[in-house]
N, C-alpha and C positions, 0 to 999 in steps of 0.2 A: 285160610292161610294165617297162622297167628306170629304176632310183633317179629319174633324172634326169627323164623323162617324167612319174613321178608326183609330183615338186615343184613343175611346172612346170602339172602340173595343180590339182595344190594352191590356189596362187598365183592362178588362174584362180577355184578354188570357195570362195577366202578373202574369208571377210565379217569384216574386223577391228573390232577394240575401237580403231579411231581410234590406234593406239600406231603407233613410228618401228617401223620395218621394220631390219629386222636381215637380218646374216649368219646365224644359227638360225634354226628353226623353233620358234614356241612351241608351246604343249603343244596350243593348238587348233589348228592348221597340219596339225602332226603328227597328230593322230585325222583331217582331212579329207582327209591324202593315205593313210594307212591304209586308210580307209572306202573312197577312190578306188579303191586299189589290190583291197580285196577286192572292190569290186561287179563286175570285171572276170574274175570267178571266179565269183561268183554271190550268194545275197540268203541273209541272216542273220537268224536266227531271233530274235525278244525277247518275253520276257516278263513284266509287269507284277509286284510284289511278289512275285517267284518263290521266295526263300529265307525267306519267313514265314508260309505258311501258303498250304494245299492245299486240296480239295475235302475231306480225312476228318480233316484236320488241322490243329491252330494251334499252333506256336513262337512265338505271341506274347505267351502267356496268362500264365506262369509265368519272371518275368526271372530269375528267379535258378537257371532250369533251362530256359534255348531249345532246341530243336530246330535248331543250329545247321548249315547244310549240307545239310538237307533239303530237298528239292524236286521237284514231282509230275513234272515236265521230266529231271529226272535217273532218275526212279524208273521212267518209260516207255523213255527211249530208251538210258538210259546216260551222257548227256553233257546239261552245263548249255545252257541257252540262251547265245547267242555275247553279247545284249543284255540285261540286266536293267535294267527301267524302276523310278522311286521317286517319291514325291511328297511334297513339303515344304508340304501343305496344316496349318496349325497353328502352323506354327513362326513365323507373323506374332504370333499371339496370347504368343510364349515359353512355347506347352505342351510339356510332358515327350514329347508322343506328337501322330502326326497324326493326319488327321480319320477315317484306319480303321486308331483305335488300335497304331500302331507305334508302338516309341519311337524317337524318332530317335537316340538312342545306336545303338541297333540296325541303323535307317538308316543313321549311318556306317560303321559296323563292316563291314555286307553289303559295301557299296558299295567302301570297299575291298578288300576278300578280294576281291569281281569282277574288279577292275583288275585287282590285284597275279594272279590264275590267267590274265591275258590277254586279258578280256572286255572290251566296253566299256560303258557306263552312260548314260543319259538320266533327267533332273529334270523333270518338272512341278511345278505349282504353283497349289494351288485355294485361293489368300487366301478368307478369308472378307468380308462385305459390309461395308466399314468405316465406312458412312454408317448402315447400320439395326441394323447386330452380327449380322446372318443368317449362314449359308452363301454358299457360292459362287452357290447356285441361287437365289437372293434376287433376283428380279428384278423386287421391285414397287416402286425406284424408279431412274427415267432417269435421275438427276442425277449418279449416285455416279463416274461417271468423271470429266467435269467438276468433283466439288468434291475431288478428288483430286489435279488441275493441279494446279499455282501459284495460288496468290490463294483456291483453292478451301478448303471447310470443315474438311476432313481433312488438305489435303496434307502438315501436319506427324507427324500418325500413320499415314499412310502412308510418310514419310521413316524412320520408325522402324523399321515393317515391313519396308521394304528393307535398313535394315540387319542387322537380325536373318537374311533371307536370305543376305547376305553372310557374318554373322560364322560360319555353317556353312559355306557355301564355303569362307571358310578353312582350317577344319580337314579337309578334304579332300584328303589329302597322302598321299604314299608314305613307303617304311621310310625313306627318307633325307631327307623331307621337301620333297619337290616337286610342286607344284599335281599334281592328277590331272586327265586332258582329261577332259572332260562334255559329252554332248549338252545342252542347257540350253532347255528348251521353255514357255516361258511366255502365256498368254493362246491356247490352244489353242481349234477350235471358234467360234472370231469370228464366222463368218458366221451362224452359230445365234442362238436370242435366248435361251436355256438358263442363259447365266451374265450375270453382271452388267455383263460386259465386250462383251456377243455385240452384234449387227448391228442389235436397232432399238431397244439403252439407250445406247449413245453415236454419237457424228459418226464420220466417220471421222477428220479431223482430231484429234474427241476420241481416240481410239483412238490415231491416231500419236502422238501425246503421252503417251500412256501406255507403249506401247511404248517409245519413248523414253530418256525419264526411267528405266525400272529400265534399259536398258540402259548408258546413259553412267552410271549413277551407279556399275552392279556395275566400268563399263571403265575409266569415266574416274576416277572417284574414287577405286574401291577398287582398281582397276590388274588386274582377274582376264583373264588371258591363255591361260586354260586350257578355256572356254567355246565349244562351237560352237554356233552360236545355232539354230534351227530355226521357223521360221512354219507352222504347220500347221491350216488349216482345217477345217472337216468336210466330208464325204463332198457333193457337188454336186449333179452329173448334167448340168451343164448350162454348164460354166466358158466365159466368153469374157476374152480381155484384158484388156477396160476394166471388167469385174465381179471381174475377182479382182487386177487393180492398184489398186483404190481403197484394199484395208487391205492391201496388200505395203507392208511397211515401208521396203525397197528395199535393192534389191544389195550394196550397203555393208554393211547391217546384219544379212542374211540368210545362213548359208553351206546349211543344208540346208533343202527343200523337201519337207513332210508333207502328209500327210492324214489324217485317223481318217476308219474306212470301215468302218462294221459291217452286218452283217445283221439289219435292223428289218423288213425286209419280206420278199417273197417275191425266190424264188434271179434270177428271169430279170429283174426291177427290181434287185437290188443289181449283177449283172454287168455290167448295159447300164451305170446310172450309173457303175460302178469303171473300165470302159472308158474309159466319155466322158470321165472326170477326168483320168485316167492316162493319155491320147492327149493332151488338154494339156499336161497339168502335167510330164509326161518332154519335151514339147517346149521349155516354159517351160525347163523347167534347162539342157536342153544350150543355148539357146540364150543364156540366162544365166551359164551355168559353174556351177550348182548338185547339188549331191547333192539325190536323190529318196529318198523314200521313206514307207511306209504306219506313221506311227506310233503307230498306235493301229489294231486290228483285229477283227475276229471274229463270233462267233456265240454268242447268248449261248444254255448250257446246250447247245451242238452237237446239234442234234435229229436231222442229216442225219450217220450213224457215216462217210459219205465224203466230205463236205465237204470235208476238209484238201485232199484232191490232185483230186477233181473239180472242184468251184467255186474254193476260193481258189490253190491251184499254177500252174493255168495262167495266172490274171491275172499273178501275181509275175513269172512265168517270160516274158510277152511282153513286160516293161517294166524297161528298168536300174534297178529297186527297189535299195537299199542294204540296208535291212533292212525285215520287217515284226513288229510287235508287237502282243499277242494281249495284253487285258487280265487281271485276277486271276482267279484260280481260289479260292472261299472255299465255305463251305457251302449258302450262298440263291444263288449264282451263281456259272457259271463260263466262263472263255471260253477256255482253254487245256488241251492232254491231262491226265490222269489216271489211273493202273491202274484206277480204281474205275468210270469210265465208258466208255462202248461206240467211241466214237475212236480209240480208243487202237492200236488194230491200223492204223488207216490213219494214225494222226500217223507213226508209224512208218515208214511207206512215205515220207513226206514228207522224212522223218529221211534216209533211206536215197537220196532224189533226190540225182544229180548234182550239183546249185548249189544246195542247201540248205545253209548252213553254221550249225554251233553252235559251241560255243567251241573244241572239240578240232579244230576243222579251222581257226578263226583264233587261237590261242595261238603260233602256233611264229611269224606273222605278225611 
């Protein structure tokens, strides 16, 4: 695919921040004709909090002595995951650390060493419940999106939240001091009722409104041009148009197309649904101009040592996935390889596939 094809595809998969269009590429342009460019090679690996802490190990315990660099993804195959995932759940509150205890110093730091080696990076974001002071998983009361609006009880401590969001983004800068591109994934799992934001505590209206509001305030007000925005539902089985257009935020606002798709069930229920979804949702994009892909994935504690390249390879491999990401690896749970656990031999194999890419095969990119 040469320069010009993939700007032009770009162009097509760009959901902007409402900003004038230039002769440049900003810095989100540029990651979504990147992404273009390598899914036409094949699907990249990511993994959830990969440089903090492992199945036998925590760099996070001791600040003034990290395990900086370690990673169970590097310790199997030799090479970082191509995607490291982060999450800025806490930093609404202005804590030192998120909600599984990282500190976000730390969070900056990884996230750019990722960049600056050639990786790229994706943000989530598990606010806590600003109407009751819960968790994300707080879901015994309906109102809390509604009085988050305008007019609503909260919406000026939620105004705050946002910015404190932002004023991290900011420092998200390279050696010479230019925004770094970011997947930017917020309010994930919608359709679920799991969080406070999910499918039967707000309208959907309410929901676009939410959606919204943080995006014009990070685009318009704070001017961040380095964000690809991502919508990403949970796992289906059953997608039609007029069911999964109701919380599409829309084209405009959308550049890549998710879904978190884990293994809760048995193998021949998760395939059929990953199917059903992925037979949309690759249709939805090409026919939108959208990047695809599984952001959020796995099996928790991999019971099955050849899952990697039985059950989940082939799905990847019949659908232009951009990338898939496998959540953390910690000590009560793990969804990613390991030397310590029995996968490891066939992550390997995975490693070793054709159109599997990790960072050493998109760095030179």
């Amino acid at each position: 695919m040469n320069y010009k094809l993939i700007i032009g595809l770009a162009a097509l998969l760009l959901a902007s921040c409402n900003t004038a269009k230039t002769s440049e590429l900003t810095q989100s342009e540029q990651l979504a004709a990147r992404m273009a460019q390598l899914q036409q090679r094949g699907y990249m690996y990511g993994h959830q909090d990969d440089p903090f802490y492992g199945l036998t190990w925590s760099g996070i315990e001791d600040p003034q002595r990290p395990e900086l660099g370690r990673s169970d993804v590097l310790e199997v195959v030799g090479d970082y995951p191509a995607v490291m995932g982060f999450d800025l759940g806490g930093i609404e509150m202005g804590d030192a650390k998120n909600l599984d205890s990282v500190p976000f110093q730390r969070i900056h730091d990884e996230l750019v060493a990722h960049v600056a080696r050639g990786g790229i990076v994706t943000l989530s974001w598990h606010p806590r419940n600003p109407l009751t002071g819960g968790n994300a998983w707080d879901v015994n009361d309906t109102t809390v999106v509604r009085n988050i609006l305008p007019s609503g009880s909260v919406h000026e401590k939620f105004q705050t939240w946002m910015q404190r969001v932002g004023d991290f983004i900011e420092t998200l800068k390279d050696s010479i001091g230019q925004p770094l591109p970011i997947i930017f994934r917020p309010w994930h799992e919608n359709n679920g009722s799991w969080f406070w934001w999910g499918q039967k505590l707000c309208s959907d209206d309410e929901f676009h409104g939410l959606w919204n509001m943080l995006q014009d305030y990070l685009c318009d007000e704070r001017g961040f041009t380095n964000l690809l925005w991502s919508y990403s539902p949970n796992l289906d089985g059953g997608w039609t148009e007029e069911r999964f257009l109701q919380r599409y935020p829309g084209n405009d606002r959308v550049t890549l197309i998710g879904e978190d798709a884990y293994q809760w069930g048995t193998e021949e229920d998760f395939v059929k649904q990953a199917k059903s979804d992925l037979d949309f949702l690759s249709d939805f994009a090409k026919r939108n101009g959208k990047l695809l892909a599984m952001t959020e994935c796995g099996y928790k504690n991999i019971p099955d040592s050849t899952w990697w390249t039985r059950v989940l390879m082939p799905i990847v491999e019949a659908y232009p996935v951009s990338y898939f990401l496998t959540w953390r690896n910690y000590s009560k749970e793990y969804f990613g390889p390991s030397p310590a656990e029995h996968s490891a031999a066939d992550f390997k194999r995975l490693y070793e596939a054709e159109k599997s890419l990790f960072l050493k095969d998109i760095a030179g990119e």
